[in-house]
C-alpha positions as CSV (number, residue, x, y, z in Angstrom):
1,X,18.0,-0.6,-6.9
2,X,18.3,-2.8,-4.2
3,X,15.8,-4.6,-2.7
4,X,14.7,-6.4,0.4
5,X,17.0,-9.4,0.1
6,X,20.1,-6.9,-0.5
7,X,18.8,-4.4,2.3
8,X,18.5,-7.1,5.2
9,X,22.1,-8.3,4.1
10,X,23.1,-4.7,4.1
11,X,21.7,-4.7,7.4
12,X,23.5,-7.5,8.8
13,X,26.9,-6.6,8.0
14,X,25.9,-3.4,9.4
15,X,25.0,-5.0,12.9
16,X,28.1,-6.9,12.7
17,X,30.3,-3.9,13.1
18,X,28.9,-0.4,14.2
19,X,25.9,-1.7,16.5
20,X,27.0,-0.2,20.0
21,X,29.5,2.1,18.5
22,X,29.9,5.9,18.7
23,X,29.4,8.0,15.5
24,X,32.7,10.0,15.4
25,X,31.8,12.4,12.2
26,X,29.9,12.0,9.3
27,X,31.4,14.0,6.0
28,X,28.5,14.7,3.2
29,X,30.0,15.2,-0.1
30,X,27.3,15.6,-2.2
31,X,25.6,19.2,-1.7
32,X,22.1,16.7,-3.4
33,X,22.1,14.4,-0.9
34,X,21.0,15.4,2.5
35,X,17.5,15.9,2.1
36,X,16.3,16.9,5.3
37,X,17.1,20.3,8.0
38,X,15.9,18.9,11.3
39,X,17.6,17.3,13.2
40,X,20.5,18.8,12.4
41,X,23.5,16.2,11.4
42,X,25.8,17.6,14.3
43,X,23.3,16.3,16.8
44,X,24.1,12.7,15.6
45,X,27.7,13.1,16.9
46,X,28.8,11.2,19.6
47,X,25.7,8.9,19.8
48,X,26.1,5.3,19.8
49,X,24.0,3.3,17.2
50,X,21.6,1.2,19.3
51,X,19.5,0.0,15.9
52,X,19.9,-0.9,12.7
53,X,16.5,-1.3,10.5
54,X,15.0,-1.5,7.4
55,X,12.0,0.5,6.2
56,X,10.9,-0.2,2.5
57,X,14.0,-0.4,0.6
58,X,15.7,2.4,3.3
59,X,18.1,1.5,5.5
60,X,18.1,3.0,9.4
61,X,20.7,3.4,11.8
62,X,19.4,4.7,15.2
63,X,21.4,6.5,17.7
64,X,21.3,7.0,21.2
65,X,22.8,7.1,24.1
66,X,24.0,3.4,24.1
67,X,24.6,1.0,27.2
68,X,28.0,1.2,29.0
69,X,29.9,-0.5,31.0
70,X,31.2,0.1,34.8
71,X,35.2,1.3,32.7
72,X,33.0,3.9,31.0
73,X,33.1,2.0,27.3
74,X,30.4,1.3,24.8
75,X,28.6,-2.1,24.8
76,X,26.6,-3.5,22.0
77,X,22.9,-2.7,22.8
78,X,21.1,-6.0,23.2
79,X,24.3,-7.6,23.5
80,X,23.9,-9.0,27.3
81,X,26.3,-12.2,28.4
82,X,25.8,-15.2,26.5
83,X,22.8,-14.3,24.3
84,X,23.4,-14.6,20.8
85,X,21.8,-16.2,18.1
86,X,18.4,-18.0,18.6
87,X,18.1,-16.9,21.6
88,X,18.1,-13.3,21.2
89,X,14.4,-11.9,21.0
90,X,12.2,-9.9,18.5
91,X,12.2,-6.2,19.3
92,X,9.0,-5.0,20.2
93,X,6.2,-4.6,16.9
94,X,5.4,-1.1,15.2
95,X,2.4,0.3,13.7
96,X,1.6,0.6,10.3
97,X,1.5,4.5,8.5
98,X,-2.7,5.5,8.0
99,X,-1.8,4.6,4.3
100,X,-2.2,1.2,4.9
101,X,-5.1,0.6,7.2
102,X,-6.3,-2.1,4.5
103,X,-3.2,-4.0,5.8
104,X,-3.2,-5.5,10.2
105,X,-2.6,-2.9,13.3
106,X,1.2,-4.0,13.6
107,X,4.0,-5.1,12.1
108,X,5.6,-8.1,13.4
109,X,9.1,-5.9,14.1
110,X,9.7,-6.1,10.3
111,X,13.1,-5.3,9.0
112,X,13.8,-4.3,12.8
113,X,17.2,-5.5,14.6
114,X,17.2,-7.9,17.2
115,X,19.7,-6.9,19.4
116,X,17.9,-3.5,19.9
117,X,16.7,-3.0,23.7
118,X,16.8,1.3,23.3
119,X,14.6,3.1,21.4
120,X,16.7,5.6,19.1
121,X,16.8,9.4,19.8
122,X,17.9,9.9,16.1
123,X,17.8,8.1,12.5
124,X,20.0,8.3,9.5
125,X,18.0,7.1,7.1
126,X,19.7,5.8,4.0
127,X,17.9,5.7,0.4
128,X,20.6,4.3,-1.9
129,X,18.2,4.6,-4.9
130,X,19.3,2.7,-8.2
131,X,23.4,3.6,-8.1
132,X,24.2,3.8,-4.6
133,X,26.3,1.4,-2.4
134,X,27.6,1.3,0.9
135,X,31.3,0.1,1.6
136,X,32.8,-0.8,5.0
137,X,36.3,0.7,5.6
138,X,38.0,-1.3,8.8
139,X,40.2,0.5,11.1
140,X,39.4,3.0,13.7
141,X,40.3,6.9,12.4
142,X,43.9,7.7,12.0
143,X,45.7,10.4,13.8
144,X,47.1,13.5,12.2
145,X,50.9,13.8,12.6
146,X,51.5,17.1,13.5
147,X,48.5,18.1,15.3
148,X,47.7,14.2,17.2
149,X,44.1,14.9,16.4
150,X,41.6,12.8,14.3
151,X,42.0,13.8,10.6
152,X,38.6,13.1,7.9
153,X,39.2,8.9,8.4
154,X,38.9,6.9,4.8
155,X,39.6,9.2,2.1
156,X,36.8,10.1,-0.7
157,X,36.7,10.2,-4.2
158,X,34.4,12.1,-6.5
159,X,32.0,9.0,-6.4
160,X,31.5,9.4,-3.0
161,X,28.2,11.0,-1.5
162,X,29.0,10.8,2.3
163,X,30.9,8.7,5.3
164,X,30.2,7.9,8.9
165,X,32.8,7.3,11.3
166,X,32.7,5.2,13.9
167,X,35.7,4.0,16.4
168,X,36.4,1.0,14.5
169,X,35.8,1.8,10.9
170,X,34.2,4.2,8.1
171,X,30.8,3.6,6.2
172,X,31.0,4.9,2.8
173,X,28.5,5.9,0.6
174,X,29.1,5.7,-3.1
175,X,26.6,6.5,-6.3
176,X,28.0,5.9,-9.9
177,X,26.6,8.1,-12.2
178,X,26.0,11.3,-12.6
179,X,22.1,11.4,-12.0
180,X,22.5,11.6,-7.5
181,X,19.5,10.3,-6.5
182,X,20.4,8.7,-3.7
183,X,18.9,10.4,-0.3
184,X,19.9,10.7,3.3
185,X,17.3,12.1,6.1
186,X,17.9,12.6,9.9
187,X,14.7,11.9,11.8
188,X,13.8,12.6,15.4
189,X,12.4,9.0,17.1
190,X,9.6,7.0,15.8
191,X,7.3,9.4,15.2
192,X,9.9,11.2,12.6
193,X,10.9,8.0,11.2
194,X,7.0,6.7,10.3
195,X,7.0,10.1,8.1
196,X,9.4,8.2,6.3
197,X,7.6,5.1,5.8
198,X,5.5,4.3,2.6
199,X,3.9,2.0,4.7
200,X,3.8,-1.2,2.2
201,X,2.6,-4.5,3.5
202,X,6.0,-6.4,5.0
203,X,5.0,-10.0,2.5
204,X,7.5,-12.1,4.5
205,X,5.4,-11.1,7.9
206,X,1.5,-11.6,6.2
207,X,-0.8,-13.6,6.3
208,X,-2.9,-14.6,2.7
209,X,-5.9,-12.7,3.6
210,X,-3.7,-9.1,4.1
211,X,-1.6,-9.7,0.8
212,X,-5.2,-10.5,-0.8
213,X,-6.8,-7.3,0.6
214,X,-3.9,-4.9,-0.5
215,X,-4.1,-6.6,-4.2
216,X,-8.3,-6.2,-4.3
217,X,-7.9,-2.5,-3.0
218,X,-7.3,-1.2,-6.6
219,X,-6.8,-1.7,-9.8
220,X,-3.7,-1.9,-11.4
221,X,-1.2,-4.4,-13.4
222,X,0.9,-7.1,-11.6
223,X,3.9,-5.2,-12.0
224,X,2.9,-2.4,-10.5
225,X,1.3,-3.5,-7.6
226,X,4.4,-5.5,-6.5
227,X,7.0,-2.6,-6.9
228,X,4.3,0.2,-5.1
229,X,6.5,0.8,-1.7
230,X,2.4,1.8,-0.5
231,X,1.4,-1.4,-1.5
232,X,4.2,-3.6,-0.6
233,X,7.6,-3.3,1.5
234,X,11.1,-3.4,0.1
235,X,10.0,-4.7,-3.8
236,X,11.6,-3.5,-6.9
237,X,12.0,-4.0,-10.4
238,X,14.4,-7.2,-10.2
239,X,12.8,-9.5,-7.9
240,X,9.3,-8.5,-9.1
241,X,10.5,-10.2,-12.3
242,X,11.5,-13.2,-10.3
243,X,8.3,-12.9,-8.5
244,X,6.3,-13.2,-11.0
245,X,7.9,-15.8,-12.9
246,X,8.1,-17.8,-10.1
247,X,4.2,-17.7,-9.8
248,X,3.4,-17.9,-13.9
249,X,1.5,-14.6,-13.7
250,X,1.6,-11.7,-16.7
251,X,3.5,-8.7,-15.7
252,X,0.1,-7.1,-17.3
253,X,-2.3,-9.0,-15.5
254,X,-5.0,-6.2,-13.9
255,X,-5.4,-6.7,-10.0
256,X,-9.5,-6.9,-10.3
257,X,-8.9,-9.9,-12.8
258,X,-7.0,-12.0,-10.2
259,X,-8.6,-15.8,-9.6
260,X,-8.3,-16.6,-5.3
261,X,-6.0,-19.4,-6.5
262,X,-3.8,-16.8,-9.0
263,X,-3.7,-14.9,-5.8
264,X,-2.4,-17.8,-3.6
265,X,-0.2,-18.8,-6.1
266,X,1.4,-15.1,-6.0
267,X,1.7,-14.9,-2.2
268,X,3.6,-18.1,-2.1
269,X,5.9,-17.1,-4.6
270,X,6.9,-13.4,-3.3
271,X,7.5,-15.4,0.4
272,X,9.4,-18.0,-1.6
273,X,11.7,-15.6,-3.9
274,X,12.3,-12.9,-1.4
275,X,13.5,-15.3,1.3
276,X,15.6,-17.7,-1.0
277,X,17.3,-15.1,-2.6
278,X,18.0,-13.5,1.1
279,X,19.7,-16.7,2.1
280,X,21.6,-16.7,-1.6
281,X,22.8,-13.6,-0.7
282,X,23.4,-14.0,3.0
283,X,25.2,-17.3,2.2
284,X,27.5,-15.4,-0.7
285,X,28.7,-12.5,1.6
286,X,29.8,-14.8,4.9
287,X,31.1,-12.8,6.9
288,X,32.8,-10.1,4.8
289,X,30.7,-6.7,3.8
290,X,29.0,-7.2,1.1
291,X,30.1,-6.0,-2.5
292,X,29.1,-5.6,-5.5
293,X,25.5,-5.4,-4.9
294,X,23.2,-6.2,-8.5
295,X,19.9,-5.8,-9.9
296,X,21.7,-8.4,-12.5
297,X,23.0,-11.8,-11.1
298,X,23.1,-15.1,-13.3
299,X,21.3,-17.2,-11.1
300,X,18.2,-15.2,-11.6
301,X,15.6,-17.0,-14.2
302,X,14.2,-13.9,-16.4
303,X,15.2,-10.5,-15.0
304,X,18.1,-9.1,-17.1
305,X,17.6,-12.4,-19.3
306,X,16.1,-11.0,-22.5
307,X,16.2,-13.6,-25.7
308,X,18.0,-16.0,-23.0
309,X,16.8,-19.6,-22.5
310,X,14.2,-19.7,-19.9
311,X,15.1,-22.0,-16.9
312,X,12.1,-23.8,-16.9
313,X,10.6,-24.0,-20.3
314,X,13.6,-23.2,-22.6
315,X,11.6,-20.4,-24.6
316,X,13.3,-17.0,-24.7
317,X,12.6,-14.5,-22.6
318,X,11.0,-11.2,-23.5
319,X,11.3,-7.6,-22.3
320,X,8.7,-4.9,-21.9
321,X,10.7,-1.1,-22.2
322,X,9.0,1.4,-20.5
323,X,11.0,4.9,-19.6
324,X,14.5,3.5,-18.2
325,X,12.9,-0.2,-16.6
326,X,12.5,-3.3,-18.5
327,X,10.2,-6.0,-17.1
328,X,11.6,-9.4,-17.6
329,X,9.3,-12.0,-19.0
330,X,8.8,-15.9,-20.2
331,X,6.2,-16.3,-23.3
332,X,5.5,-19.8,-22.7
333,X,5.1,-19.6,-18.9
334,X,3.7,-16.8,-17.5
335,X,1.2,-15.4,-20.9
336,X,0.7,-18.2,-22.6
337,X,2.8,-17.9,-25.4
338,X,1.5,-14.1,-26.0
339,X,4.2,-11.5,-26.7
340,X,3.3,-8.5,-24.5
341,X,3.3,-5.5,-26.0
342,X,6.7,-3.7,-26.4
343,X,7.1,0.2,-27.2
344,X,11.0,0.6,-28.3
345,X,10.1,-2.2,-30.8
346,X,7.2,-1.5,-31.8
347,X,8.4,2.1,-32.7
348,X,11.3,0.1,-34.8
349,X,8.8,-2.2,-36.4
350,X,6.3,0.4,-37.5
351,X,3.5,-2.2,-37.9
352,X,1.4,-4.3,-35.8
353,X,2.3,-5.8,-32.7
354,X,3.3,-9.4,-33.3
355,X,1.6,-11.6,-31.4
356,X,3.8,-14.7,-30.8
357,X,7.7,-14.9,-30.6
358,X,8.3,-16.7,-33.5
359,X,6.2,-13.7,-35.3
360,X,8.3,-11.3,-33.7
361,X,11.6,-13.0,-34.8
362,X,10.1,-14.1,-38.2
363,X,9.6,-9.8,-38.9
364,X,13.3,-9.0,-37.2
365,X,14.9,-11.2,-39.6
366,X,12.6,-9.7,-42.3
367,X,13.7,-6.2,-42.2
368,X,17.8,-7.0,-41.2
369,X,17.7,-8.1,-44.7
């Protein structure tokens, strides 16, 4: 599924093109994916997206009105003479959902576009789920012959859940697969997007003593805490592994069990990993919409590694199945050289649990004979 760092490059492309354009049409494919009755998807057309942001791992377009210019055309909201860059400003902060009233008042404008300067009438809100990808498609909508009118713009495939069209190009929608989980909701302002909001802590925008709070509120494993979207914004499966390796911390270590200094050392590493692998990712796209988005990239150190050399150590990495996830994991560095307990191999095994990696490969080799 992607995850914060993919999101805000998601997000950037995004900016890049439709900020400040109209929203000619949007064609839903997939009867499974709108998931929502009011607003009504026709009340979209013919708005101008005025602001692009990120909620969890969603992705938001607002629409409204949109600035124009003295010849009647569309600017880009935000977009005034010769501000750019640096020098553009933070959009103003918003409040956190009741469920996280452990966590401060505001959010410092997290995931929220800086060139926005209206506040939307209407959201399309994006869930892309585990399989679903978004795809730019350049070139304004192309005229029928007969007629002169605008036909459908880019054509779809049976992949596709769903395009918007917009003046200079199409935003498609794909999910491989044939489980459709993806999701799209319309919401009415910022009231009707909050009801959208899990309302997990934004890491990148904390301070130590918030991230501490949220982890001392309950009980639970490492790895769940970090992937909760009520706990903590835009975290998933992939760069919790990361995460956590980064900060030599047990995917099984229980919350209540957590030293001050395990806890430091956890909050420096989320910041860290989420904001390198942004700048990775933001460095790999350039300027071109970003493709092939993965949970499963070779510079990562442990998630999607399993018996692979670990980075840092050199020990291979374990796994932890559970349902359809695997949690990533080095021995050596993160449980002192305990093999956590895995269920598809234990089920295989049909005896105890190993409890180091050379036991587990020393019983492997036993029964392949």
């Amino acid at each position: 599924m992607p995850e914060l760092p993919d999101i805000t490059i998601y997000i950037e492309a995004l900016e890049k093109r439709i900020l400040g354009q109209r929203l000619e049409g949007v064609r839903i494919v997939s009867p499974f994916l709108l998931r929502s009755v009011e607003p009504p998807v026709g009340s979209a057309i013919g708005k101008a997206v005025v602001e692009l942001r990120r909620v969890g791992k969603r992705i938001c377009i607002g629409l409204g009105e949109g600035g124009r210019s003295e010849d009647g055309r569309l600017q880009k909201a935000g977009l005034q003479d010769g501000i750019v860059g640096e020098e553009m400003q933070e959009g103003p902060t918003r409040k956190l959902t009741p469920a996280t009233e452990w966590a401060t008042a505001e959010k410092r404008g997290a995931g929220k576009s800086a060139y926005a300067t209206e506040e939307a009438e209407i959201w399309l809100v994006l869930h892309l789920m585990i399989a679903g990808r978004l795809h730019w498609k350049e070139g304004p909508p192309r005229k029928a012959a007969a007629t002169g009118s605008a036909n459908k713009g880019a054509k779809l495939s049976k992949q596709h859940l769903a395009a918007c069209d917009f003046e200079n190009g199409s935003l498609l929608w794909t999910e491989a697969g044939s489980q459709k989980r993806a999701s799209l909701h319309l919401a009415s302002g910022e009231a009707g997007l909050a009801e959208l909001d899990p309302g997990g802590l934004e890491v990148l925008d904390a301070t130590l003593e918030q991230f501490s709070k949220i982890l001392k509120s309950e009980n639970h494993t490492l790895k769940r805490a970090l992937t909760d979207p009520e706990w903590f914004s835009g975290i998933g499966n992939a760069y919790s592994d990361e995460i956590l390796w980064e900060a030599k911390l047990s995917p099984l270590l229980q919350t209540h069990k957590m030293k001050d200094e395990e806890i430091a050392r956890l909050f420096e590493a989320t910041r860290k990993s989420l904001t390198e692998w942004t700048d990775r990712l933001r460095a790999e796209a350039g300027e071109k919409f970003p493709e092939g988005v993965t949970a499963f990239r070779p510079e990562m150190a442990v998630h999607g590694k399993f018996k692979q050399a670990c980075p840092r150590c050199g020990g291979a990495v374990q796994r932890i199945k559970y349902a359809s996830n695997e949690t990533n994991y080095c021995p050596t560095c993160q449980t002192g050289g305990k093999l956590l307990a895995d269920r598809a191999f234990s089920r295989l095994l049909r005896e105890d649990w190993p409890k180091t990696p050379e036991e587990l490969e020393m019983r492997l080799g036993r029964r392949s004979k």
